[in-house]
N, C-alpha and C positions, 0 to 999 in steps of 0.2 A: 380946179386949183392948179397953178401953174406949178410947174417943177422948177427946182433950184438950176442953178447954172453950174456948167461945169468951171470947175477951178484947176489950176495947174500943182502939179505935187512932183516932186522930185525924187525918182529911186537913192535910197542909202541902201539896201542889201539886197540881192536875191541870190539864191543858192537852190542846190537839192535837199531837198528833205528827205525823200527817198529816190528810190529810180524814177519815180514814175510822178515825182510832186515836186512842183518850184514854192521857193517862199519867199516873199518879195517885203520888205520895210519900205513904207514911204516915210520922207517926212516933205516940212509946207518948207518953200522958199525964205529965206532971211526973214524978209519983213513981218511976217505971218506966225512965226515959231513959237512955239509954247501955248496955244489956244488949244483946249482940248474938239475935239470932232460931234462933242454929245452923241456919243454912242448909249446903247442900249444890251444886255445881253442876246446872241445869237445874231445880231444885226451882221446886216450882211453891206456894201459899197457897189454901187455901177460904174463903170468904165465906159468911156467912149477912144476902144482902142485907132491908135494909126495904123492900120491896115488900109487896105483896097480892094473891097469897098469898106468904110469904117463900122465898124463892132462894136455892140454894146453889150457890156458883158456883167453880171453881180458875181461877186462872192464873199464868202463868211469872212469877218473880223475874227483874227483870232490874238487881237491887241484888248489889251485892260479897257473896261470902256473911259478910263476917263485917261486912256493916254493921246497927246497928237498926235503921234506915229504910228498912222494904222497899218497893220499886219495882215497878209491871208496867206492862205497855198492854193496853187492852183496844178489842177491834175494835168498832167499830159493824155489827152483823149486822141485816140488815132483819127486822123482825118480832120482833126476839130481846128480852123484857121485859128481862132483865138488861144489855146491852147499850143501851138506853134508857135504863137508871137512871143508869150511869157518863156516858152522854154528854149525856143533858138534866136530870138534878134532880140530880147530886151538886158540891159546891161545897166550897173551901176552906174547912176548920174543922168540917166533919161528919164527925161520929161512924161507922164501922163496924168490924163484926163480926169477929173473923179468927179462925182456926185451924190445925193441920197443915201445918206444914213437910213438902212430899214432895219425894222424884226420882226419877220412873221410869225415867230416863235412865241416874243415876249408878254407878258397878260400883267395889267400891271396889277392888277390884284396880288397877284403872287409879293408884290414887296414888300406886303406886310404878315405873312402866313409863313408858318413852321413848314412851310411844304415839303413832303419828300419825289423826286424826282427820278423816276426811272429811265433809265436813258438807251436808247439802241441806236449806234452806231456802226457802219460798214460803209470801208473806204475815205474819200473826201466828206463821206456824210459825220465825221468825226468831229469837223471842224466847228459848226456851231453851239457840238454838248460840248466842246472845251471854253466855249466863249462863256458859255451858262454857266459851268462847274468854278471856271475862274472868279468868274463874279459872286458864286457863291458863298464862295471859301476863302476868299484873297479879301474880301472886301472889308471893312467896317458894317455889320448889320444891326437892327435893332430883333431881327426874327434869326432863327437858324435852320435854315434848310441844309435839305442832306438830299445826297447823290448815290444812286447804283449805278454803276455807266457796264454795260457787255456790248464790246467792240469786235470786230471780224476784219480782218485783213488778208492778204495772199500769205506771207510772210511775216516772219519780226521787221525783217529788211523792208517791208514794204508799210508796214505800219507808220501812222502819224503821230506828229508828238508824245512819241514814245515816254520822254522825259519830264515834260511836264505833266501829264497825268502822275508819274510815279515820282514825281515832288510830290503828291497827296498823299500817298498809302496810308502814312501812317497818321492822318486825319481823322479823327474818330467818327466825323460825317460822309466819310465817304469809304467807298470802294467799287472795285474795277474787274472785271474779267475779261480774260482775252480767250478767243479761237483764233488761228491761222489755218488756211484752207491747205496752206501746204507742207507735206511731211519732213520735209529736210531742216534741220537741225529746231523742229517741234515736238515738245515733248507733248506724250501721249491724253493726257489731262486738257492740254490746248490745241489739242487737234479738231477741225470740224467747222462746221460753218451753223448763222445765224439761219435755223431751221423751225417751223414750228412745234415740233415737240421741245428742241430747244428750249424755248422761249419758254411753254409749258414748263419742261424741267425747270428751268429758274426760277420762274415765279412760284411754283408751288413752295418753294423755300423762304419766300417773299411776305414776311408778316404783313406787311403796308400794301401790297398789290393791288387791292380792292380802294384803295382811296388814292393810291397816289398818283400823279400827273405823268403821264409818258413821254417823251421823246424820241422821236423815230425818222433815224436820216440815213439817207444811205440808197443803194442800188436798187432797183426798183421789186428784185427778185426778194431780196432780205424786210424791205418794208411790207410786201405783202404775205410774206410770212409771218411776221411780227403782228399783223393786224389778225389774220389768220385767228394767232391766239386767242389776243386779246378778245375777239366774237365769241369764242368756246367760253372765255371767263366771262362775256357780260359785262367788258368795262365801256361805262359808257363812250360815247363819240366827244363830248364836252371834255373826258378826261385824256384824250388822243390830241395830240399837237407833232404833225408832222412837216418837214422839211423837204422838198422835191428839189434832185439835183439832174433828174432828166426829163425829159418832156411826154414820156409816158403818164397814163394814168393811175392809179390807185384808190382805191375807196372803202369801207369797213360798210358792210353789209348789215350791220345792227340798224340803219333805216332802212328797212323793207329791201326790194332788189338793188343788186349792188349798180350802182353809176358805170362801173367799168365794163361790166357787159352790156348795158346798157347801150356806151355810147360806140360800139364795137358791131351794133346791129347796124342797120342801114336807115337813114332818116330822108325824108322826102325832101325834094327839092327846091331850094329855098332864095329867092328874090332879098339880100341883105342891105341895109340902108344906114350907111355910117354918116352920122354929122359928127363934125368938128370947127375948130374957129376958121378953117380956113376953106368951109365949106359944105355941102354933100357928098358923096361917092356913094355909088352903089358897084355891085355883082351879084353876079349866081354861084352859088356852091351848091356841090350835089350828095348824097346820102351815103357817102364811103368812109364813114368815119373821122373826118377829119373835122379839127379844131374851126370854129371860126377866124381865127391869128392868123392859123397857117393857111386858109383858102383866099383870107383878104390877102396877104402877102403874095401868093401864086397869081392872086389876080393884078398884082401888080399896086397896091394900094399904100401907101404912108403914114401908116395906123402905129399908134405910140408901143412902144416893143420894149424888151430888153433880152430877159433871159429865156421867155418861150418856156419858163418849166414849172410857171406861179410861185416862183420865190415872189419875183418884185414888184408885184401887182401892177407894173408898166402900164399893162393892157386892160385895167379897169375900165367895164363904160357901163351905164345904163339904160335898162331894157327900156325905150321908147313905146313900142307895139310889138306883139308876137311872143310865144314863148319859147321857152328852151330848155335845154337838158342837160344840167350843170355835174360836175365831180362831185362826188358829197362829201370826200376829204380839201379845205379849201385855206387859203391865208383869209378868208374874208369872215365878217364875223356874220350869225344868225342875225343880228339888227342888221347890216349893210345888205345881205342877201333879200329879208325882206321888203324890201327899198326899190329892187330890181338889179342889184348890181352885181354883173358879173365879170369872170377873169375869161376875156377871148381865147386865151390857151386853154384851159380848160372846159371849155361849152360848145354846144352842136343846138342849132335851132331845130323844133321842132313843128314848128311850122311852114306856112308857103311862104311867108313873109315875113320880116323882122326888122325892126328899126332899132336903131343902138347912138347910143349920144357918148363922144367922150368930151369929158369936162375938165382939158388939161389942154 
């Protein structure tokens, strides 16, 4: 399926959210204005920023889904070019790039269900349980779902949308807890970080625990915590809907051994055969762990990409020949898995040979 084009969007705001997060307003050119984006909850936006070389980058909407003017934050990440652009050379009234409306999160069954939604957030991984909670609770529904959200940040100071979570408080379907990791002007109550007994402690407080749908975004150290639990309590994998905001792996160990030690062993050496429209390509990758994404890229290859961390499913292809040894936390559903289709950031061949088809 071919992807959308990019179209041109013009900055109206960006600022600091906190020290360490920009927040940027788009909206569409004259001619364009007032069309809604058809957004989704938790949907996230790609970029193809102006840098050198050019960047393709997603991040979380954290605009109303049915507004034009889409909204995100994006973290200042040390080292990270993309994240340099948004925080030191982009300014009101400049031009970027957009494309693809996604939601890896979104299930659309949930829009006709009383769902309750537990949500774990740490850092920018905040950004898509506010897109959710919004849509929740701001919207017109014919269902009424409700929201736990327990969020972890450095700081108050360092915390997101501080404000609009606490426009909800007094929401009778929701509510919110906070940790800060750091002690200066934290009162003791909110002190600490998203830990597995944590999590444990909370939930045992959690009448609904046992049915309700999770959400889990955030650092790679706090999401493995969080699933941690959830193993101890037996909540299935179906009821787990996770968010990757780095290109590390994570996985819940309730299917047999866990994917992340798995793909952390050594796997033999592998002859890869990528077709696309504009051709075949092959390479060798060898058995050190690494992503099939990231060896086609080292080898030099122009394999469909974006964010490298399985938000955007950029890098969807399907297994041709050969098999492989996938993350068992994924955006893809059990039908498209069964299919053969995997997210190259996420997968390691396990065999001598592998063919792979993308169909974009």
């Amino acid at each position: 399926m071919k992807q959308a084009e990019f179209s041109d969007w013009i900055v109206k705001t960006c600022f600091k959210e906190s020290p360490e997060a920009m927040r940027v307003k788009l909206t569409r050119k004259e001619s364009t204005k007032g069309t809604p984006i058809a957004s989704t909850p938790g949907a996230s936006i790609e970029f193809m920023l102006p840098t050198s070389p050019r960047l393709h980058r997603r991040y979380s909407l954290i605009s109303a889904i049915d507004s034009d003017e889409p909204e995100f934050i994006v973290k200042d990440v040390k080292g990270g070019a993309a994240s340099h652009f948004f925080h030191h050379q982009l300014k009101t009234g400049d031009t970027l790039q957009m494309r693809g409306v996604k939601s890896n999160l979104w299930r659309s069954e949930w829009k006709n269900k009383n769902e309750t939604f537990i949500c774990f957030g740490g850092g920018i991984g905040i950004t898509p349980i506010y897109s959710l909670v919004q849509w929740g609770l701001s919207t017109e529904q014919s269902h009424l779902p409700s929201f736990v959200v327990y969020s972890g940040a450095r700081s108050p100071r360092h915390g997101l949308l501080m404000n609009e979570f606490d426009a909800f408080k007094s929401h009778e379907r929701f509510s919110m807890h906070r940790l800060f990791s750091e002690r200066s002007n934290t009162e003791e109550d909110n002190l600490g970080r998203i830990s597995k007994d944590q999590v444990l402690k909370w939930l045992s407080k959690e009448p609904s625990a046992q049915e309700a749908q999770y959400i889990i975004s955030g650092p790679f150290g706090m999401m493995k915590s969080v699933h941690e639990a959830l193993d101890e309590l037996r909540i299935p994998g179906s009821q787990r809907h996770t968010e990757y905001f780095t290109d590390r792996l994570i996985a819940s160990t309730n299917a047999g051994a866990s994917p992340t030690d798995a793909l952390q062993q050594l796997r033999p050496k592998c002859t890869v055969e990528i077709e696309q429209d504009s051709g075949v390509q092959s390479f060798t990758m060898h058995g050190e762990g690494k992503s099939i994404l990231k060896a086609a890229l080292e080898a030099g290859l122009d394999v469909p990409h974006s964010c490298r961390g399985g938000i955007c499913l950029s890098c969807q292809a399907q297994v041709v020949e050969g098999e492989i040894l996938r993350d068992g936390v994924s955006g893809l559903s059990d039908a498209e898995k069964e299919q053969g289709k995997i997210l190259c950031c996420r997968t390691q061949p396990k065999t001598k040979t592998l063919r792979l088809r993308f169909d974009r």
